[in-house]
N, C-alpha and C positions, 0 to 999 in steps of 0.2 A: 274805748274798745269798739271795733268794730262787730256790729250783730251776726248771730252766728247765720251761716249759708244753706240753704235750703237744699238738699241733695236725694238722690235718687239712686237703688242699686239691688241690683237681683240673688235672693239668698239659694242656697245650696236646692233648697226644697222649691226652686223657682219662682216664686213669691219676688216679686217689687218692691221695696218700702221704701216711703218716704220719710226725714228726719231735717231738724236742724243739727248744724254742727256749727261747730267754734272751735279751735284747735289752743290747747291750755297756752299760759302765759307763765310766767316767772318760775315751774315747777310746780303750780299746782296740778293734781290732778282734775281726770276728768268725770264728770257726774254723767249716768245717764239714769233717764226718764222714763218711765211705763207708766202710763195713765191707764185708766179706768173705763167705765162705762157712766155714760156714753159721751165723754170726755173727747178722743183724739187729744194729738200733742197740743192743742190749743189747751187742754187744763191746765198745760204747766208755764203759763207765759206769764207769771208772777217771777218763777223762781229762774225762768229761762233770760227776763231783764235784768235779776239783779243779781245771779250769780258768771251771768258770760259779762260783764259790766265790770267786776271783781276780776276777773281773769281765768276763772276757771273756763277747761273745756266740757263743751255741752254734747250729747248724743240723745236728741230726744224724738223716737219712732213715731209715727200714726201705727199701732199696733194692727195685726190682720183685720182685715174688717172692716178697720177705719179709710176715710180721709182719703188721701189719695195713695194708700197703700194698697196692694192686689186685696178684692173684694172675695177671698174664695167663698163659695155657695158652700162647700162642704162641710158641715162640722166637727168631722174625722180632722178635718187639718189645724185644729183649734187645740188640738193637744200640747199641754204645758213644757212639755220634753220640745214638740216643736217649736212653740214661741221661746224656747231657752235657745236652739238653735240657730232661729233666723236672727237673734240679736247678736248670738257670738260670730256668726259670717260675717254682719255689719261692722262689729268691734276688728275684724280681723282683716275685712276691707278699708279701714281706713287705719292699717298697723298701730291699735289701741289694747295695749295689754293687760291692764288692769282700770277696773272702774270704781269708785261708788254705785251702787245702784237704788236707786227710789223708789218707790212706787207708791199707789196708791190706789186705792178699790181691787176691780182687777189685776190692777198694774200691779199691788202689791203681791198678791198669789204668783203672779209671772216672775215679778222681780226675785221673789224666794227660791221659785222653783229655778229659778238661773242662778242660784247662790248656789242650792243643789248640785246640777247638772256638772255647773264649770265653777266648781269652790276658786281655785288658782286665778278666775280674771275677777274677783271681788275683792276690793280694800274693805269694805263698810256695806253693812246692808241700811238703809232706811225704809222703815212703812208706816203708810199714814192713814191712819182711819183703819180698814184692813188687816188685821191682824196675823200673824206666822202660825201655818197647817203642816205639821211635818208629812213628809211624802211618805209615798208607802199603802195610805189609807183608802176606803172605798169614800167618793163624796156620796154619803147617802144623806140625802137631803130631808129624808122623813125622820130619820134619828138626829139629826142635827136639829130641826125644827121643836122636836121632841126636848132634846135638851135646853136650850134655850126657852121653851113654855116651862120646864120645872125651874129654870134658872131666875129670869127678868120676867115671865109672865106673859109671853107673846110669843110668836115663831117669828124668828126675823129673819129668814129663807122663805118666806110661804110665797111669794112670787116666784120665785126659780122655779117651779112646773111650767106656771105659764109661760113666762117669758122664755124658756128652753121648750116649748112641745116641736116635735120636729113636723116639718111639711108634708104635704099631703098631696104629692104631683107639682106642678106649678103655681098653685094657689099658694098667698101669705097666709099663717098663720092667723088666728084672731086676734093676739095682741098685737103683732106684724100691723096688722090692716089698721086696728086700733091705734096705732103708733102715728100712722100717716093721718088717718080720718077726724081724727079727733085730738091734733098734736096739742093745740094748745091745755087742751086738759093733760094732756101727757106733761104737757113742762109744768102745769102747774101742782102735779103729783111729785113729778122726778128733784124741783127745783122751787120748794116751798118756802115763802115767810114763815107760817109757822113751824119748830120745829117736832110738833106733834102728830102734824100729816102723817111722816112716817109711820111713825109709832102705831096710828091709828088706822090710816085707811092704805100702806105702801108694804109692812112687812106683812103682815098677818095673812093667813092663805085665803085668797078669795077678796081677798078687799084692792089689791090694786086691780083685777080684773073688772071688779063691779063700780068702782071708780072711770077707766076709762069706757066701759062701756053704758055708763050714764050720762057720759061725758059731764064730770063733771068739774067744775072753774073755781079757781082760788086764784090768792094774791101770789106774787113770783117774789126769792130772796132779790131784797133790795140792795145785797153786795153785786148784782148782775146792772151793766147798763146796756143801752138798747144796743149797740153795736153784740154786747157778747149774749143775751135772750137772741136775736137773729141767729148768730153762729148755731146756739147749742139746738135751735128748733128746725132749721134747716137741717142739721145734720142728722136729725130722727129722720127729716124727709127724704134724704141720699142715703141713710146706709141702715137705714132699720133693718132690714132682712139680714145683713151678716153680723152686724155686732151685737145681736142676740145668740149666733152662736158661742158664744161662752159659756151660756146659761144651759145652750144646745149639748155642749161637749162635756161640763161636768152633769148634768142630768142623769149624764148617759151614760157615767163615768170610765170616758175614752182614755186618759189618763194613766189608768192604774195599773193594767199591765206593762204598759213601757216602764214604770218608775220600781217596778219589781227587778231592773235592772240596775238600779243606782247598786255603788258598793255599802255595803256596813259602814254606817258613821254619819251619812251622808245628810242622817235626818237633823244632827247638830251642829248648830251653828256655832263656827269658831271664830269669824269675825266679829269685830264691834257691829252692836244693833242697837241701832237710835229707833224707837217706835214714839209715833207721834197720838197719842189717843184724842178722841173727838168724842167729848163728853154728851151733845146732845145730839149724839149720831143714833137710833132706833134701830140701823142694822148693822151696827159695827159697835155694840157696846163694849168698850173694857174689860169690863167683867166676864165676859166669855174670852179673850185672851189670857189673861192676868199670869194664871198657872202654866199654861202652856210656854209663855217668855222665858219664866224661869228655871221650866225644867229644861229647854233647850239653849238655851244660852248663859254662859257661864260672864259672858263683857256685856251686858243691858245696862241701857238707859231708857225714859222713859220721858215723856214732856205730856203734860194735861194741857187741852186746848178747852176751850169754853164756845165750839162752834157746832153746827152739823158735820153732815157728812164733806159736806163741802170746803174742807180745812184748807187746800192751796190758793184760795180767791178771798175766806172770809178774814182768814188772818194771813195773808201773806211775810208782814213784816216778821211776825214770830216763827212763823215756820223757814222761810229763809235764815234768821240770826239763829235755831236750833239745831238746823244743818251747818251753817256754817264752823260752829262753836266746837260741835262733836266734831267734824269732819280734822278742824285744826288741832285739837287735842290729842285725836288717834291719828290722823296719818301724817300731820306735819310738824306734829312735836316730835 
């Protein structure tokens, strides 16, 4: 099979974005991709060679923020409703009616919130690491923190202040600046051999600030080789100031009035949902989804991974053969 084609296209809300595309084969459908932070679509180049390989079509964004997609400064435009939008103009610019949709980290919250928004272009929802927030709610990040210390013993949000504090005129942020000054302690937080870091010095409030601003160095996951450690530190170095607005817009939780427009229903999920959990993930543990899967989805599955947070690079091969397996079972059986 030919790899899929690099393409470029302007959504309703004027936004540019850039993606791979692969146009399906045989009748399979097509999958598309949301990544994470601080991902771009290069996280997904595990599942992007061995599922467009396979014949399926691929639709995988540099979500706002990223890569060479429009860098908006504003945070306001970081709204979940919005990124449900610019993906369905994309689907709708290359006449794609229905998807899979994946996600993971952020990309899972987006992907969800576009199961929401446009129920009718989802076959299958997948998320991975990231677990399903039915819409609706306030992100208050100091209760969520809160639960999580009564649940597993640590706040695994306690970075989203800093990493969301908004600017202050033209000056970056301190993590902002910290992001660039001091990158390589930044990958060696964000992108750890051990998988305790998080746990330790990445979720808990106050500890990834006092980490980069001692700058301090540890060993980097030995699933990374030097071509993709260059990618992922480079791209703290190009786009640190917008792909923090994530962090920016549920902080601030821009979100919540738009989603008081969704209809009744909208918070359950009626498709098939493959969730992929990431056992030694510190800010994505299981255990804080668990109940929420099953009170909103009546078709789950579920697959236990033995990785960090970083499940599409540390196990590729299973996460590709867990997608594929479900995907065959419910949409092409």
């Amino acid at each position: 099979m030919a790899p899929p084609s690099v393409k470029s296209s302007m959504t309703s809300r004027g936004f540019t974005y850039t993606y791979d595309h692969a146009v399906p084969q045989n009748g399979l459908p097509t999958l598309l991709f949301m990544h994470g932070f601080p991902d771009g679509r290069y996280g997904w180049r595990k599942q992007v060679a061995y599922f467009s390989e396979e014949g399926y079509g691929i639709i995988v964004p540099d979500l706002l923020g990223y890569g060479d997609t429009s860098k908006a400064p504003d945070y306001k435009s970081y709204s979940f409703k919005g990124h449900a939008t610019d993906v369905r103009d994309i689907l709708d610019l290359e006449n794609i009616e229905q998807v899979v949709v994946i996600g993971h980290d952020w990309g899972s919250v987006a992907a969800a919130h576009f199961l929401n928004w446009f129920p009718e272009r989802v076959l299958v929802l997948v998320l991975a690491a990231a677990g399903y927030f039915p819409p609706r709610a306030h992100w208050d990040v100091v209760a969520f923190n809160k639960l999580s210390e009564d649940a597993i013993g640590y706040a695994t949000m306690g970075y989203f202040p800093y990493f969301g504090a908004l600017k202050q005129g033209d000056e970056p942020t301190p993590a902002v600046r910290l992001l660039h000054e001091n990158v390589d302690s930044a990958m060696a937080l964000l992108f750890p051999k051990d998988y305790n870091v998080w746990r330790d010095h990445f979720c808990p409030t106050g500890k990834a600030k006092a980490w980069l601003e001692s700058n301090t160095q540890g060993q980097l996951n030995e699933h990374l080789d030097a071509e993709e450690r260059h990618y992922y530190r480079q791209n703290l170095l190009d786009n640190a100031d917008t792909i923090v607005n994530w962090y920016r817009s549920a902080v601030n939780d821009i979100s919540y009035e738009e989603e008081q427009e969704l209809p009744e229903g909208r918070e359950f999920i009626k498709q098939p949902f493959l969730m992929l959990y990431t056992q030694h993930d510190a800010a994505c543990q299981p255990a804080l989804y668990t109940a929420i899967h099953t009170t909103y989805s009546t078709d789950f599955k579920s697959v236990d991974f033995q990785t960090s947070h970083w499940i599409t690079w540390e196990d590729p091969d299973k996460v590709n053969q867990s997608i594929c397996e479900f995907v065959k079972r419910k949409v092409l059986n």
